[in-house]
N, C-alpha and C positions, 0 to 999 in steps of 0.2 A: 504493500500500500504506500509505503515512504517514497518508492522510486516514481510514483506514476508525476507527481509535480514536479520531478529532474527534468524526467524526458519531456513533460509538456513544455517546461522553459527550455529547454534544451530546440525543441521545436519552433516554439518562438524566435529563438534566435537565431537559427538556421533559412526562416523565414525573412527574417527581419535581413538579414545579409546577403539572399539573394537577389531582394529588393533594389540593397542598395547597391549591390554589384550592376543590375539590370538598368538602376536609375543611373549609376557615373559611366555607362558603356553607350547610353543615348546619345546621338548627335546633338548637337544646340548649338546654333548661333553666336551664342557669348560665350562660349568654349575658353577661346583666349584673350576673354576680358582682363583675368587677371595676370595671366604667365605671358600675354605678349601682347597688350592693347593696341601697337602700333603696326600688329601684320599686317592688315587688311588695307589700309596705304600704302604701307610700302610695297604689296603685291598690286595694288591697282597702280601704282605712280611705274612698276617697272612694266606692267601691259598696256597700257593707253601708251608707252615709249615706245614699242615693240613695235605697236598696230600702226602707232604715227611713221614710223620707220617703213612698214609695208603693209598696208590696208589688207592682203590677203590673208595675212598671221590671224586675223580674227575667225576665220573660218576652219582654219589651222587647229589653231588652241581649242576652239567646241569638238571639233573632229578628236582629236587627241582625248580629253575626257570622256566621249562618247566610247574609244574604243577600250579605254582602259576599264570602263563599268563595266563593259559586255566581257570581260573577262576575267575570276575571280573576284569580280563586285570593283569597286570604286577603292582600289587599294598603291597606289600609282605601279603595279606591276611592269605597265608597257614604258614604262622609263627604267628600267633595269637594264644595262648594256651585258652581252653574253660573256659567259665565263665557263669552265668547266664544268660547275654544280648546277649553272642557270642557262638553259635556252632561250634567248631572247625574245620576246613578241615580236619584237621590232624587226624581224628577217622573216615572221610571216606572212604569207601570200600577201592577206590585207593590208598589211600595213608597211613589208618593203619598198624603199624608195617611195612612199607614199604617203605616209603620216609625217608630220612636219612640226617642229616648237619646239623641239627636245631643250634647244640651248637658250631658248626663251625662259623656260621653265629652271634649269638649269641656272639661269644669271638670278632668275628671283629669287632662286632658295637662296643664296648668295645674301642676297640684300638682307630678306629674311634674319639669317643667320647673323649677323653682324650685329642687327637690333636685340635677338633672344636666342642664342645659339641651343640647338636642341631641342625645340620646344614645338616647332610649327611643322608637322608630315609634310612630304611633297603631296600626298596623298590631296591633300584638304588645296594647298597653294594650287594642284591644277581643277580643281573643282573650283578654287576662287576664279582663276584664270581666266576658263569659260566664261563667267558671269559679268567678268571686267572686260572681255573680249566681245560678247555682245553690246555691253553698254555700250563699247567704246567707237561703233559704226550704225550707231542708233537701235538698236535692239534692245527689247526687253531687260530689264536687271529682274533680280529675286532676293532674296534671304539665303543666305546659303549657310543650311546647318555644318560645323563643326565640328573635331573628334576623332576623324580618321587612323587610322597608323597606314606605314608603310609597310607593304610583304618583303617577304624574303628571301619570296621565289618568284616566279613566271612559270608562264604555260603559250609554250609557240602552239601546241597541238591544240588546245582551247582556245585561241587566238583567232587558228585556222576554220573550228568548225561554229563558235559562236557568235561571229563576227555577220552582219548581216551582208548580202554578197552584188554587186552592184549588176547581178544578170539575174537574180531571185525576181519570181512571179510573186504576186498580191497573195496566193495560198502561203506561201515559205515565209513571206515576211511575216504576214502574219503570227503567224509561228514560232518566228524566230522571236518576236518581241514578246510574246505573250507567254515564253520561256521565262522572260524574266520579271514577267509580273505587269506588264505594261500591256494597255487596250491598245485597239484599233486608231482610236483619237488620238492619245499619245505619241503611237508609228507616225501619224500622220502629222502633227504638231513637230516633231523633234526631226521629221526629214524636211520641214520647213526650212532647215541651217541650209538645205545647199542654195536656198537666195542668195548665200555666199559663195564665195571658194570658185577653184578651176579643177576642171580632169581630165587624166591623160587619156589619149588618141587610143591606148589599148582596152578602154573601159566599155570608153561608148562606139569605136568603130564598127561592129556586128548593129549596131541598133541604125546609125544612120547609110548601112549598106543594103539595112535590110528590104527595102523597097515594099514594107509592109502598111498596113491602113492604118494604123496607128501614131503613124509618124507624119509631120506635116511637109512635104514635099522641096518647099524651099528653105525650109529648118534646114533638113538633112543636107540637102547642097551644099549649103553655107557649110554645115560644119566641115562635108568630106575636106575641103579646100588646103583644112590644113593638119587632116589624117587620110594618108596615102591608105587605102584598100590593103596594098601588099601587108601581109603582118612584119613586123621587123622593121616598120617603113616609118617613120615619126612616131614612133611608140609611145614617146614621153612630151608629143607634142600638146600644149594645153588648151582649153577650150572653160570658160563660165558654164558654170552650172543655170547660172541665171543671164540668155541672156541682156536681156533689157535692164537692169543695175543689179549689177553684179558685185559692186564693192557696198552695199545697203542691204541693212537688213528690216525688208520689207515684205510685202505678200505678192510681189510678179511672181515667183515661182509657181505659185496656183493656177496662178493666171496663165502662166506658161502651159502647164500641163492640160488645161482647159482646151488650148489650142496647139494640143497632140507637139507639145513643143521642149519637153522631158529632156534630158542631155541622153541617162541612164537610162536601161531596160526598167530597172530597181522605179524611178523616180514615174515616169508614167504609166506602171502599175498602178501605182493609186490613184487613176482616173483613166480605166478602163472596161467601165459596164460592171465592177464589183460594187463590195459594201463599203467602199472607200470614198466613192464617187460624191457622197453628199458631203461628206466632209470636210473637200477640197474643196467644192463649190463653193459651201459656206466661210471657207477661210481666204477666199480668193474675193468673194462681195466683203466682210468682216475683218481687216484688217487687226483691229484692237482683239476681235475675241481671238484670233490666231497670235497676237504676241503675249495677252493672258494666258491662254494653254500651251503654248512653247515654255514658259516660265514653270508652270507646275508641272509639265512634265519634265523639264530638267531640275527639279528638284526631287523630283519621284524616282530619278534615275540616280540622282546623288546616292540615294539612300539604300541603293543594290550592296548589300552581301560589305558592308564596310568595317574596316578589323579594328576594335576597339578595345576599351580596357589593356589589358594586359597584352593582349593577344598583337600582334605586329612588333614593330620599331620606331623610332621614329630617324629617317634616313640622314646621314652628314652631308652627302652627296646623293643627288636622286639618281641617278646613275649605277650606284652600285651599293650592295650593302655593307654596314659599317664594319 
C-alpha cells in the first residue's frame, strides 16, 4: 500500500518531463530572443546583399530550402559537402549543378557566428533565408518559427527519390507532396516560386519539342531558340521560369500556365483538365490570396521532420560537421 503514492508521483513526474521535453523541442519564433536577438538582421542584412548582388539568388535560396525539407525534414542536410561517412545531396540528380546559394548561406553563418558563435543552426539561417529572399523581390514575408538543429548526415538516395521531379504528371506530384503532409493547394501555392528563377535547356527541352496540345505554339519557338533539340547541345542553357517578370515575385506564372505557357512538364500539370485547374485559376485572378497561401504553406513546410532538443548539432561550418 506504501508504494502505490511512489509510483503515482513517480508518474507525475515522468509526465511532467515529457511535457516539458515536448514543450522546449517546439519551434517558436522567439527561439533566439535570448541566446542571439540580433540573428534575424544580420541574416536579413546578409540576403537582401546577396539578392541586391543578383536578383536570381532569391529564387535560388526558396529553391535550396524547398529541397533540403523534402529530404530528412528541414534539417540543413543539403548543405553538407561529401566526405567518406557522408554522401552529399548536392551531387544528386536534382540538385547537381543545379541548386545554387551554398556560399550565400555559407557567408551568413559567418556573420551569424561573429554576433553569437554557436548558437544559430544553418538549419533555421536557411529557413530564414527563404523568407528574406522573398521579401527581398517583393514576395510575401511570414513568421518563421525557430529551433532547428543541424544533421549529421545526408541522404543523396532520399534526395534522389523524394525530390519532386520536373517531368512528374499532376498524379506523382501529387503524391509526392502529400508524402509529406502537404495538400493539393499547398503543391500548388509553393510551385508559385518558379514566378522566379531560370532553367536549364535539359529540363524543359522534351516539353517544348514536344509539339503537343498543351503547349502554346509560339511559347515553344521562342524557347527552342536557345535549347538546340540535339541533347548535349546547350544543356545548361537558361530560360525564366516566368516569362513575362521573371525577377518579381508575383502571380504571371498562373497566368502563364492558363495560357499553356509552363517552362516545365512538372509546372503545366497543374493546369491541365485535373483537380488542380481551379486552383491556379483562382490564384492567377487573386493575386493577395496566392501570396497568403505561399506564406502558410512555406511555413507548413518549415515544420517537416525538424531535429530538435537534443537531437542534431548545431553546425560551425554549414558545410561540414563539426
Amino acid at each position: 500500500m506504501d508504494s502505490f503514492p511512489t509510483i503515482a508521483v513517480i508518474s507525475i513526474l515522468v509526465l511532467f518531463l515529457a511535457n516539458s521535453i515536448r514543450t522546449e523541442a517546439q519551434l517558436s519564433p522567439t527561439f533566439y530572443d535570448a541566446t542571439c536577438p540580433q540573428a534575424l538582421d544580420a541574416i536579413r542584412t546578409s540576403i537582401r546583399r546577396a539578392v541586391s548582388r543578383e536578383r536570381r539568388m532569391a529564387a535560388s535560396l526558396i529553391r535550396l530550402h524547398f529541397h533540403d525539407c523534402f529530404v530528412q525534414g528541414c534539417d540543413g542536410s543539403i548543405l553538407l559537402d561529401e566526405t567518406p561517412t557522408i554522401q552529399s545531396e548536392k551531387t544528386a540528380r536534382p540538385n547537381n549543378n543545379s541548386t545554387r546559394g551554398f556560399e550565400v548561406i555559407e557567408a551568413t553563418k559567418r556573420e551569424v557566428e561573429k554576433i553569437c558563435p554557436g548558437v544559430v543552426s544553418c538549419a533555421d539561417i536557411l529557413s530564414v533565408a527563404a523568407r528574406d529572399a522573398s521579401a527581398a523581390v517583393g514576395g510575401p514575408t511570414w513568421q518563421v518559427k525557430l529551433g532547428r538543429r543541424d544533421s549529421t548526415t545526408a541522404s543523396r538516395s532520399a534526395a534522389e527519390s523524394n525530390l519532386p521531379s520536373p517531368f512528374a504528371n499532376l498524379r506523382d506530384l501529387i503524391s509526392n507532396f502529400k508524402n509529406k503532409g502537404l495538400s493539393e493547394r499547398d503543391m500548388v501555392a509553393l510551385s508559385g516560386s518558379h514566378t522566379l528563377g531560370q532553367a536549364q535547356c535539359f529540363v524543359f527541352r522534351n516539353r517544348v519539342y514536344s509539339n503537343g496540345t498543351d503547349i502554346d505554339a509560339g511559347f515553344a519557338s521562342t524557347r527552342r531558340r536557345q535549347c538546340p533539340q540535339a541533347v548535349g547541345n546547350g544543356d545548361s542553357n537558361l530560360a525564366p521560369l516566368d516569362l513575362v517578370t521573371p525577377n518579381s515575385f508575383d502571380n504571371n506564372y498562373f497566368k502563364n500556365l492558363m495560357r499553356k505557357k509552363g517552362l516545365l512538364i512538372s509546372d503545366q500539370a497543374l493546369f491541365s483538365g485535373g483537380s488542380t485547374d481551379s486552383i491556379v485559376s483562382e490564384y492567377s485572378r487573386n493575386p493577395r490570396t496566392f501570396l497568403s497561401d505561399f506564406a502558410s504553406a512555406m511555413v507548413k513546410m518549415g515544420d517537416l521532420e525538424p531535429l530538435t532538443g537534443a537531437s542534431g548539432i548545431i553546425r560551425s561550418v554549414c558545410s561540414a560537421v563539426n
